[in-house]
C-alpha positions, -999 to +999 in steps of 0.1 A: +000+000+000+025+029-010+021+057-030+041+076-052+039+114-065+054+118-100+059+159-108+068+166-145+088+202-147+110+217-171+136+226-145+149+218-114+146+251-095+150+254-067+179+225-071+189+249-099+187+278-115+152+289-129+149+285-165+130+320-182+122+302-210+141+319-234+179+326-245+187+352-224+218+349-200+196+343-165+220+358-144+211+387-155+177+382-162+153+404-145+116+391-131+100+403-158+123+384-186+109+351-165+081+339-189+057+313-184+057+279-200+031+247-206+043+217-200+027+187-224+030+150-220+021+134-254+009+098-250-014+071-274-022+036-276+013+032-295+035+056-274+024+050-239+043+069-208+053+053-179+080+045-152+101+019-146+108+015-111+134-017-102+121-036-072+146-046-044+143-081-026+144-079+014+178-099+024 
């Protein structure tokens, strides 16, 4: 009975830098060169996401 929380980003902020989305150098990049961005996940019958998690035997 576990659960597990996948989040899909296109960064790693705060781990690292935030990305503004555009090719600007972002150290100096003000708040207003920091766009917004959608984030898609394209999946069909033929092309299905997923995640392969190994599985690790108690000793």
């Amino acid at each position: 009975g576990h659960k597990l929380m996948i989040q899909v980003q296109s960064s790693w902020f705060p781990l690292a830098d935030r990305n503004p989305q555009q090719f600007i150098n972002i150290y100096e990049a003000k708040d207003e060169d920091f766009i917004p961005c959608t984030i898609q996940m394209n999946r069909d019958f033929f092309h299905a996401s997923g995640v392969i998690l190994p599985v690790l035997m108690r000793e």
